[in-house]
N, C-alpha and C positions, 0 to 999 in steps of 0.2 A: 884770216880766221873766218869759218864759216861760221852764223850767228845761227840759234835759236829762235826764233823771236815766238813771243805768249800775250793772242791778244787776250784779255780781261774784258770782258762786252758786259754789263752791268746794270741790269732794270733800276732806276731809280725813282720811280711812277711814285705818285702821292700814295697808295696803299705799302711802299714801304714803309714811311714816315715810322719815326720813334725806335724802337728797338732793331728792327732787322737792318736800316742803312745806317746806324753806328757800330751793328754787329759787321756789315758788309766794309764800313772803313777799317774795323780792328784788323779783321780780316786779310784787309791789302797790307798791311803795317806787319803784320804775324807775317805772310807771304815775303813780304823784302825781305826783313832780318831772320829769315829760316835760309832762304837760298843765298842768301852774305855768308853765311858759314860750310856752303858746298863747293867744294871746287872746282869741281865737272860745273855748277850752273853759274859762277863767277864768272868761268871762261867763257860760255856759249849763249849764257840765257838771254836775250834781251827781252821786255815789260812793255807794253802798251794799255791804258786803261783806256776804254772807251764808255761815257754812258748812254744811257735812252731814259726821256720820260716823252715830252711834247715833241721834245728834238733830240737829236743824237750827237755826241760830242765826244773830242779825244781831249781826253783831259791832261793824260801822258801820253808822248808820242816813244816811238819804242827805244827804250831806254835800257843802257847797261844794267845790271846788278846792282854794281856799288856807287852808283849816282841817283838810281831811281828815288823819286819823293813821294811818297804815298799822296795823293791829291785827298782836298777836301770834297767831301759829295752828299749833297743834298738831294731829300727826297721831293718830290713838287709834279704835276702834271699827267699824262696818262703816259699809255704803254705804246711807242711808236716805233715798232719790231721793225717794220721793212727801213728805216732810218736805217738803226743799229744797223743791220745787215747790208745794205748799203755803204754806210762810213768805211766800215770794216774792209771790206771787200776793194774801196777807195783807197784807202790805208796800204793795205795788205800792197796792191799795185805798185805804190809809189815810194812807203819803206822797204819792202823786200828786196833783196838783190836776187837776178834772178840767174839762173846757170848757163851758161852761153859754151860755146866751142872753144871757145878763151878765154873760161876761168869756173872757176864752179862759185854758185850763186850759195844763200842762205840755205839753212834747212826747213824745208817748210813749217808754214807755222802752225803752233798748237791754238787754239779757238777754247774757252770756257766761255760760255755764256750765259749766266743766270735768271731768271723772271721771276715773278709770282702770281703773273696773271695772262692774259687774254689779250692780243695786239688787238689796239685800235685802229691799224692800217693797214696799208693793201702791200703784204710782205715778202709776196712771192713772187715777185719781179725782181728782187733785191737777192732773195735767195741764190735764183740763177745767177745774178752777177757776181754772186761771192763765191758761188759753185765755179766757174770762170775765172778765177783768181788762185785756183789749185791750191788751196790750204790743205795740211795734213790732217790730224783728227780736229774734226769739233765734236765738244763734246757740249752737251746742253742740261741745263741742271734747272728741276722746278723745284720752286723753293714754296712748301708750304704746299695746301691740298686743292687751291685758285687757280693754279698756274695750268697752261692748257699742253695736256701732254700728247695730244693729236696733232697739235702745230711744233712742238718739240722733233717729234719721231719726226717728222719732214723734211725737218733744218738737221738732223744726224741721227745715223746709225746709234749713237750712245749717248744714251738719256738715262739721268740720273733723279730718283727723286730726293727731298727734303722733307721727312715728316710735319715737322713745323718750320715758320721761320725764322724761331728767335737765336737768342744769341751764341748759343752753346751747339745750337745743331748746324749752323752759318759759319763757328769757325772751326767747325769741322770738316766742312767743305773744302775754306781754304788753305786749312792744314795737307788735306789731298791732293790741291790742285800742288801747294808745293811739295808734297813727297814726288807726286808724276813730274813736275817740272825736271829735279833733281834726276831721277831715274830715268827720264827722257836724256836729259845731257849726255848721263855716263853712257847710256847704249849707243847713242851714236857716235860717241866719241870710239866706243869699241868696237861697232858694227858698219860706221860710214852709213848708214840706212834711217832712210825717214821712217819713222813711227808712224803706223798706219790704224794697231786694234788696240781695244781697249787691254787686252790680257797680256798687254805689253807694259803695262803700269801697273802700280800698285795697287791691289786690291782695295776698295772705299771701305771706312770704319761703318759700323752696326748703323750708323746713323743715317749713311746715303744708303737708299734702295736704289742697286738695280734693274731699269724698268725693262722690262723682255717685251 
């Protein structure tokens, strides 16, 4: 079985505190039990959560559908991007199976990455190593009007914004990332082909802009 695998990369900096990183847990919780009832993403999807504030961490390592646990996550510290991007890229290497002459590997993996602010470190060193790691789309999402969308467009072609970041426009988000999860499955299940553009997924609701 070739796996999907969906990392989850997740700012959890002290400026999320209080409503947007409880909205960001519903979120992962809404996520699992939406793609538990697809059977395109039951079969292929695999979950990995990773966060960033001071340091960067996999909290879920990539995980089937119907074993995944939504992890607890707490808001606390700054925004330490080149981490994320690094862990990931780390990750990405040593979960993925990769496709050899004698056998075919994963499907590369889908990348969400959320923020709401401004990295505090030095991230484009990590960038290229993630670039290096041949992920299929990343897609990158500012949450809220803080988040720096000049370092977004860098780390991917498709940037997404978040008007605000409370609760209602965050699990609209994650409602998106799992309608593409799901639509990702079935296409490749019918195409053999990694997903590479945005207009291969589901259009985002009124709520995510966008960004050109």
């Amino acid at each position: 079985m070739r796996r999907l695998p969906v990392y989850l990369v997740l700012d959890n900096s002290g400026s999320m505190t209080g409503e947007a990183i409880e909205a960001v847990k519903n979120g992962v919780q809404v996520l699992a039990s939406t793609l538990r009832q697809d059977p395109y993403a039951l079969e292929t999807a695999f979950i990995s959560v990773i966060t960033f504030n001071t340091d960067a961490k996999q909290l879920v390592p990539l995980t089937d559908v119907v074993s995944f646990q939504p992890p607890d996550i707490q808001a606390q510290g700054v925004t330490s991007l080149g981490k994320a991007l690094k862990l990931t890229a780390e990750k990405i290497n040593t979960e993925v199976i990769k496709t050899t002459p004698e056998r075919r590997g994963d499907w590369k993996p889908l990348i969400f990455l959320m923020t709401d602010g401004s990295p505090t470190d030095d991230w484009r060193p990590s960038l290229e190593e993630l670039k290096k790691s041949k992920p299929g789309m990343i897609i990158t999402c500012a949450a809220g009007a803080d988040a720096d969308l000049s370092v977004l467009k860098e780390i991917s072609d498709i940037v997404v914004q978040l008007d605000t970041a409370d609760s209602a426009t965050i699990k609209k988000f994650f409602q998106w990332i799992s309608a593409s999860v799901s639509t990702s499955s079935h296409k490749i299940d019918l195409s053999k082909k990694d997903l590479s553009k945005l207009d291969e997924l589901p259009p985002p609701p009124p709520e995510i802009n966008i960004v050109a």
